[in-house]
C-alpha positions as CSV (number, residue, x, y, z in Angstrom):
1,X,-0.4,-0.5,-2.0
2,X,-0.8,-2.0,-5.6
3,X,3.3,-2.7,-5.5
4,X,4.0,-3.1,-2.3
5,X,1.2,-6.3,-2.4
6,X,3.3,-7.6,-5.4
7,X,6.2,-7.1,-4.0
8,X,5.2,-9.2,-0.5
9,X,3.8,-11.8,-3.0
10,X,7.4,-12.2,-5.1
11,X,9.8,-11.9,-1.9
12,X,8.5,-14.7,0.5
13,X,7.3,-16.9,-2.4
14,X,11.4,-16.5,-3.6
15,X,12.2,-17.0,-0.1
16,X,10.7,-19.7,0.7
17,X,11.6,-21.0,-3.1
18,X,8.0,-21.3,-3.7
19,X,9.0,-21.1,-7.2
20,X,10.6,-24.5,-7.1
21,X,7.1,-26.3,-6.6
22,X,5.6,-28.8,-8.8
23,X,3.0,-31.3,-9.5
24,X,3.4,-34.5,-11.3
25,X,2.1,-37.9,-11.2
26,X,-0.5,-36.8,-9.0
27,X,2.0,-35.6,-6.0
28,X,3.6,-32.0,-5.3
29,X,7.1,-32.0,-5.5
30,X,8.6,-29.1,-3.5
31,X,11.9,-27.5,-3.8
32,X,12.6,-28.4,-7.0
33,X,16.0,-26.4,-8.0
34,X,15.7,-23.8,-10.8
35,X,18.2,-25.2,-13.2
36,X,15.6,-28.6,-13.4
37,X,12.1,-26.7,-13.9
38,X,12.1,-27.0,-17.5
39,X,13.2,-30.2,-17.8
40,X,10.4,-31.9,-15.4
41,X,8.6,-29.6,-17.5
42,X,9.1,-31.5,-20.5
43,X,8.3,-34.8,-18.7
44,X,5.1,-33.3,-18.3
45,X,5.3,-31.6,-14.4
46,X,3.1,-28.8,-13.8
47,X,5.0,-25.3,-12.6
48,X,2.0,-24.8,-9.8
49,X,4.5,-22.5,-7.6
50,X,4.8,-20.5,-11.0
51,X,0.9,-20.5,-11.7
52,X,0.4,-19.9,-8.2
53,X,2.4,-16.7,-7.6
54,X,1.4,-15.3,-10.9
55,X,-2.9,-16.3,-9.7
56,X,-1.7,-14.9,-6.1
57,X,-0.7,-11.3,-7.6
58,X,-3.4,-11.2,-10.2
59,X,-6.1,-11.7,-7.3
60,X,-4.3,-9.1,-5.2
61,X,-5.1,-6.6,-8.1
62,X,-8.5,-8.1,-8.3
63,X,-8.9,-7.1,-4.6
64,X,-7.6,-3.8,-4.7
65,X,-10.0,-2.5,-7.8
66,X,-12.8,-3.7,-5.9
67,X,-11.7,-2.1,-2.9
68,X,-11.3,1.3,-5.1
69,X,-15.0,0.8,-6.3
70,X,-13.9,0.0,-9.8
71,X,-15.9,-2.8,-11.8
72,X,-12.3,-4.2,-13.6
73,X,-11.8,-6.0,-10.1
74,X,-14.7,-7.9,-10.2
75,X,-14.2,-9.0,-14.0
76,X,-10.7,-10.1,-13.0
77,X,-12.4,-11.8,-10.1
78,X,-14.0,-14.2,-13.0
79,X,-10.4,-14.8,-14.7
80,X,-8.9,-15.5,-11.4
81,X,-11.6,-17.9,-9.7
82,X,-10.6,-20.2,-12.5
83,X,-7.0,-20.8,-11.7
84,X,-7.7,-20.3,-7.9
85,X,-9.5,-23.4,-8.2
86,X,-7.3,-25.0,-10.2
87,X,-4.9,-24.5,-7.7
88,X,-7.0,-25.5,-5.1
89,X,-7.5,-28.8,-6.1
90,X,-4.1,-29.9,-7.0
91,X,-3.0,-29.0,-3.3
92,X,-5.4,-31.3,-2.2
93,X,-9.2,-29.5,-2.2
94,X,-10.9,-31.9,-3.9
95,X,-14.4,-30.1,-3.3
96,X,-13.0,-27.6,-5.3
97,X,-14.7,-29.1,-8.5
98,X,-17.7,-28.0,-7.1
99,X,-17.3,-25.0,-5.1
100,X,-15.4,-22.5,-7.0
101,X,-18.0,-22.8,-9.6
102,X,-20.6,-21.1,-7.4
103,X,-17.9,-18.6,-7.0
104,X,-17.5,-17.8,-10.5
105,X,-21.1,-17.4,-10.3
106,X,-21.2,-14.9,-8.3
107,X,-18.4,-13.1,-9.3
108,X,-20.2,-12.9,-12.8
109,X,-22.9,-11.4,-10.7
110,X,-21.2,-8.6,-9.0
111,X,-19.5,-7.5,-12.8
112,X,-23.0,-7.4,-13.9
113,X,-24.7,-5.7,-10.1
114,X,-21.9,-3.1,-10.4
115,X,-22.3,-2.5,-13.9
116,X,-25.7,-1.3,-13.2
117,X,-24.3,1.4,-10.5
118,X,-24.9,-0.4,-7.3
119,X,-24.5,2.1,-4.3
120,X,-23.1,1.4,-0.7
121,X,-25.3,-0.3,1.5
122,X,-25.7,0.2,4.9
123,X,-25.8,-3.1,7.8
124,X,-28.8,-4.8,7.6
125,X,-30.8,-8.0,8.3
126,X,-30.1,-9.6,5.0
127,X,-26.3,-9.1,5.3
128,X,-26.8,-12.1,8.2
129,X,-28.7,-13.4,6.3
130,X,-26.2,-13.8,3.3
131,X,-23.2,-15.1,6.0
132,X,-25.8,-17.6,7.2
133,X,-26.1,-18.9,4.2
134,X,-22.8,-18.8,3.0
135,X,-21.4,-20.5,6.3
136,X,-24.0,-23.7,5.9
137,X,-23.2,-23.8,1.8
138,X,-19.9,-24.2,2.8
139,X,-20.0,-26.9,5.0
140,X,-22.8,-28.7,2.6
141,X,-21.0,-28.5,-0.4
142,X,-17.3,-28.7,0.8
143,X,-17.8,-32.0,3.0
144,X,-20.4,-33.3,0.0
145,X,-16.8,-33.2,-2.5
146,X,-14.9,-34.6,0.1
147,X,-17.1,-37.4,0.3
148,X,-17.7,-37.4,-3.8
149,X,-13.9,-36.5,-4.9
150,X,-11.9,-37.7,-2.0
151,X,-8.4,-35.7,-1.9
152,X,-7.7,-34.8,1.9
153,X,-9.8,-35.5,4.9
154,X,-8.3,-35.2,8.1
155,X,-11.4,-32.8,9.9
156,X,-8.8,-29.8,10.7
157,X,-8.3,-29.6,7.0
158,X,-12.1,-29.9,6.0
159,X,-13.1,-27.5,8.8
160,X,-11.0,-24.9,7.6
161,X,-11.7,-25.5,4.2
162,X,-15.7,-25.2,4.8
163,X,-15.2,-22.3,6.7
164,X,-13.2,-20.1,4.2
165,X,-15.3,-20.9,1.4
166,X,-18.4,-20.2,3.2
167,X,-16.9,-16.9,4.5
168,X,-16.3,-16.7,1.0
169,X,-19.2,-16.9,-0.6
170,X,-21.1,-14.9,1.8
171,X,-18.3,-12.0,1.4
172,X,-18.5,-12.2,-2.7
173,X,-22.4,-12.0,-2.3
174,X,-22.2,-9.0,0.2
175,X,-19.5,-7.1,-2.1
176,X,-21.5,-7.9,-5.2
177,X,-24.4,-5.7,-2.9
178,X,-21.8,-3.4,-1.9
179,X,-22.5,-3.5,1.8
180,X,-19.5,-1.8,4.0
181,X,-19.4,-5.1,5.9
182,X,-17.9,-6.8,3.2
183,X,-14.3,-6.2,4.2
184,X,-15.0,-7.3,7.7
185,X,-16.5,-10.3,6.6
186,X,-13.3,-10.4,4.5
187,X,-11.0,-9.9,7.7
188,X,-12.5,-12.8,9.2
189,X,-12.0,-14.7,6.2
190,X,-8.2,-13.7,5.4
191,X,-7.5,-14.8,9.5
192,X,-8.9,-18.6,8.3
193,X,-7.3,-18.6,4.6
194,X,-3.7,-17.5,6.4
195,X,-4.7,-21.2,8.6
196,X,-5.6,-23.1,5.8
197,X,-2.6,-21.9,3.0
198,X,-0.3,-22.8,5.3
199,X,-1.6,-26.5,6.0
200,X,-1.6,-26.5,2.3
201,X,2.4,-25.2,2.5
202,X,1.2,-22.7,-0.1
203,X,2.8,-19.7,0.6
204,X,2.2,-17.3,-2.5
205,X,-1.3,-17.7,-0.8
206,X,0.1,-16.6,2.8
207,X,1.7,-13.8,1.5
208,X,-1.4,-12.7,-0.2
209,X,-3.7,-12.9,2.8
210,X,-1.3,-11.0,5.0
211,X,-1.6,-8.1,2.0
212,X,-5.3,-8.7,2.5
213,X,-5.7,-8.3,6.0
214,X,-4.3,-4.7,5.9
215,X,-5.8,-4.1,2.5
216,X,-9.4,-4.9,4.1
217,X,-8.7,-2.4,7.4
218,X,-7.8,0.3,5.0
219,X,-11.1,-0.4,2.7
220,X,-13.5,-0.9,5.2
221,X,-12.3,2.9,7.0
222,X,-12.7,4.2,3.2
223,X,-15.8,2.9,2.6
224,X,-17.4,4.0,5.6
225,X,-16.2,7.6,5.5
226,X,-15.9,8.3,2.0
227,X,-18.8,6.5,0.4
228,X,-19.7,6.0,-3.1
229,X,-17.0,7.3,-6.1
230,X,-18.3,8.4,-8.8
231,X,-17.0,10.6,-11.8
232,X,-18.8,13.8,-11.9
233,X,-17.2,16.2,-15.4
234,X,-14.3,13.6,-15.8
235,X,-13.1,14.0,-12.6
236,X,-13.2,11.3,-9.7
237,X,-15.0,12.6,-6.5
238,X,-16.6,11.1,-3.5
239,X,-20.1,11.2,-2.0
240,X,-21.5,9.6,1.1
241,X,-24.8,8.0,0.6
């Protein structure tokens, strides 16, 4: 699963020459041929299709360690927010500036929950809770940056924007708990991110949700039969809680 996300992540980005995107002067140049990357380069152009690949496949890992109950995910989670963000903004998310920041929050969070041997939680009334909450952040905070930071407007892209980050945020709060709903909550989410990457014509990102989607069907079955991991004499076994 690990190389076949990778994999999905490098083909269509080199398909689609996703490579060849830049950002310079405040505008993202697409299609820019490989022989004149370094030389815009040195004029002081930004490789974002470079960054953005290499963020894309770092966050697929990310994904897949949490998925395998394993705290590195989580602490890669912090690494990657940063340049997720980064990217975010530059493809026109202005609200960015104050959004992912909550994210890194909570991702430092989740390193520190897990650390402490948080076990799988079963539905309950605070997991609604938590995607309430995360749904009307989203909307507050995403439309308060557009209104603060400009960048785009147009109420397709803002809607979709709010959404996914509030789906976010309620996911990374709900997976920081460990409650099997997570990757539901994180199906729902890669449906609106696959919407929104490719208004933003960033495919690195569209090849990462597709990975996602079938990465969250396969986790959420695991979690729910197999439970907790843990390492009993060296050796990884499973236990249902």
């Amino acid at each position: 699963m690990d190389i076949f996300g990778a994999g999905l992540i490098l083909v269509i980005s080199i398909i689609k020459n996703f490579h060849g995107t830049m950002y310079q002067g405040g505008e993202i140049i697409f299609n820019v041929p490989m022989s004149e990357i370094v030389s815009k380069m040195g004029n002081g152009a930004f490789p974002l299709g470079f960054v953005s690949i290499i963020s894309a496949m770092f966050s697929m890992l990310s994904t897949r360690f949490i998925g395998k109950q394993n705290n590195t995910g989580n602490i890669i989670g912090v690494f990657t927010t940063i340049t997720a963000g980064t990217i975010d903004y530059l493809f026109g998310n202005a609200s960015a500036i104050i959004t992912y920041p909550l994210t890194f929050i909570i991702m430092n969070f989740a390193v520190f929950n897990w650390a402490k041997g948080e076990k799988i939680r079963k539905l309950d009334w605070r997991y609604y809770t938590i995607m309430a909450i995360g749904i009307a952040l989203g909307y507050g905070l995403v439309y308060l940056g557009a209104y603060l930071f400009g960048g785009k407007t147009d109420a397709l892209f803002l809607n979709t924007v709010a959404i996914t980050f509030g789906l976010s945020i309620g996911a990374n709060i709900s997976s920081a708990l460990k409650y099997e709903e997570t990757w539901l909550s994180w199906m729902i989410y890669n449906v609106v991110q696959l919407v929104k990457n490719f208004l933003q014509l960033n495919f690195a990102n569209v090849a990462k949700y597709i990975f996602y989607m079938v990465n969250a069907i396969f986790t959420l079955v695991d979690w729910k039969f197999n439970g907790d991991k843990t390492k009993s004499h060296g050796v990884l076994s499973t236990k249902t809680s």
